[in-house]
C-alpha positions, -999 to +999 in steps of 0.1 A: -792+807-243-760+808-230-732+789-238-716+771-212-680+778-220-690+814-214-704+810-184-675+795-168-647+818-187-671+845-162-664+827-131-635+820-130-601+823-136-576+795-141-537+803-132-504+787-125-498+782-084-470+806-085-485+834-103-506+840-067-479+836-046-478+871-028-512+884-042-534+858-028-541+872+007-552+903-007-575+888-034-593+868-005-597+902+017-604+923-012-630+898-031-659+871-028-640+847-043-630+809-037-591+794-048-592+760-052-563+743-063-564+726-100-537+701-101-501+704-088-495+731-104-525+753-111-552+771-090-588+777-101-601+812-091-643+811-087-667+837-084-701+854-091-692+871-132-691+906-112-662+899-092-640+877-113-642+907-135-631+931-107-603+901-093-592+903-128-585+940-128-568+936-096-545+912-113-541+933-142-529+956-121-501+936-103-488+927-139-503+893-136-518+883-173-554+867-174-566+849-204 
């Protein structure tokens, strides 16, 4: 069975506000995801495990670190 912590660390991604500012327009053409915002000053990224991996290339690739 699967662990709950895992599940969600597959669905999402969790990031300062800032770190988006600039790359979120394209994430939200680009991907079937949802940002909600978590806080003042963090956003919650969620999505199916197939494309929160792909979002999180996509960051990757902008130099923005995802844990």
């Amino acid at each position: 069975m699967s662990d709950a912590s895992q599940l969600r660390d597959s669905t999402q991604i969790v990031l300062r506000r800032e770190t988006l500012d600039g790359v979120e327009p394209q994430l939200d053409d680009e991907f079937m995801v949802s940002v909600f915002s978590d806080g003042e000053d963090r956003c919650r990224i969620v999505g199916s495990p197939v494309e929160i991996k792909a979002a999180s290339a996509f960051l990757a690739r902008r130099g923005i670190t995802v844990r």
